[in-house]
C-alpha positions, 0 to 999 in steps of 0.5 A, spaced: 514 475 521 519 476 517 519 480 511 520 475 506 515 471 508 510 476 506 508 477 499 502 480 496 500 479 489 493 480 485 488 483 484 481 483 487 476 488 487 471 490 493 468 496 495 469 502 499 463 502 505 459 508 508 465 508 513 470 508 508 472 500 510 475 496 505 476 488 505 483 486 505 483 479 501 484 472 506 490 470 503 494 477 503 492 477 512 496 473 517 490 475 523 486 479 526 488 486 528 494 487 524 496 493 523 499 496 516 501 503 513 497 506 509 498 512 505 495 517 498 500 516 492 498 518 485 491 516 486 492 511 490 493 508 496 499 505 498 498 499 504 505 497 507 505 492 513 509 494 520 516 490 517 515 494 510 515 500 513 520 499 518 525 498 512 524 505 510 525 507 518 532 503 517 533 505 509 533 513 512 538 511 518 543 507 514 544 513 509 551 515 510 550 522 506 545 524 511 546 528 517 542 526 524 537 532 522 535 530 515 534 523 518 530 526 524 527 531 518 525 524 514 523 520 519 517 526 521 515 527 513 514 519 513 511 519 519 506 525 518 504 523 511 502 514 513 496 513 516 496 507 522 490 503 521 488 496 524 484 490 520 477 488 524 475 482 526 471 482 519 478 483 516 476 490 513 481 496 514 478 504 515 481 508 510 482 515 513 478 520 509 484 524 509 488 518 505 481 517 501 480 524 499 488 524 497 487 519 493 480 519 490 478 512 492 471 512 493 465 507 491 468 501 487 476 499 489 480 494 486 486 492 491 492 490 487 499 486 489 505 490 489 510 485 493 511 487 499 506 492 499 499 493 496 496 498 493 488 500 493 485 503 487 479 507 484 477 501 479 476 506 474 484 508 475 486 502 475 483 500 469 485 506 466 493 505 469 492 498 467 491 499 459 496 506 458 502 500 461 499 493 458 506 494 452 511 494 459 507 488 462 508 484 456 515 486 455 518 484 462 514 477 460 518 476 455 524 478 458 522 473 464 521 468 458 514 468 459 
């Protein structure tokens, strides 16, 4: 599938189970057993699908003013800080404790579109995120002529 091809928007809210298992919306799978990246940023995690994370593999090589060593030393950070994971029949995904402890996610979720990836919240920070930027929506709405 071609990166283009894939985007992810909205927002829907799910629940983490027992076994930190979340499910990803129908609309935003292509089948059962894909597999995503998942990683813990600033409270919460980021899902990335096999051509997205390619991209950043691809981002690293074709940087001209890194040298062989800091492509490889890149490569190793990335790879040491995502998570592989894999949807199940259900179409649910498991959080690695270490992502959810990262990103202190637990219980209620709020799984939002971000383009190409997705991001997966603790509802209460979604919410919190949501209000401290509402101004910033509103105004790149009006410069899009919405």
């Amino acid at each position: 599938m071609e990166l283009s091809s894939r985007y992810f928007t909205g927002e829907f809210e799910h629940a983490l189970d027992r076994a930190n298992r979340v499910v990803i919306p129908s609309q935003w799978r292509t089948g059962e057993s894909e597999e995503l990246f998942l990683m813990a940023t600033e409270g919460r995690v980021t899902a990335l699908t096999q051509p997205e994370f390619d991209r950043l593999l691809q981002e690293i090589e074709k940087d001209p003013t890194r040298s062989r060593r800091e492509k490889a030393e890149r490569h190793l950070e990335l790879a040491a800080d995502f998570q592989q994971v894999t949807c199940d029949k259900q179409g649910r995904i498991t959080l690695p404790e270490k992502t959810v402890r990262g990103a202190k996610v637990k219980g209620d979720v709020v799984l939002v579109g971000a383009g190409y990836r997705f991001t997966i919240w603790a509802t209460a920070a979604w919410r919190a995120w949501r209000a401290s930027h509402e101004e910033g929506a509103r105004a790149a709405a009006r410069d899009l002529g919405f």
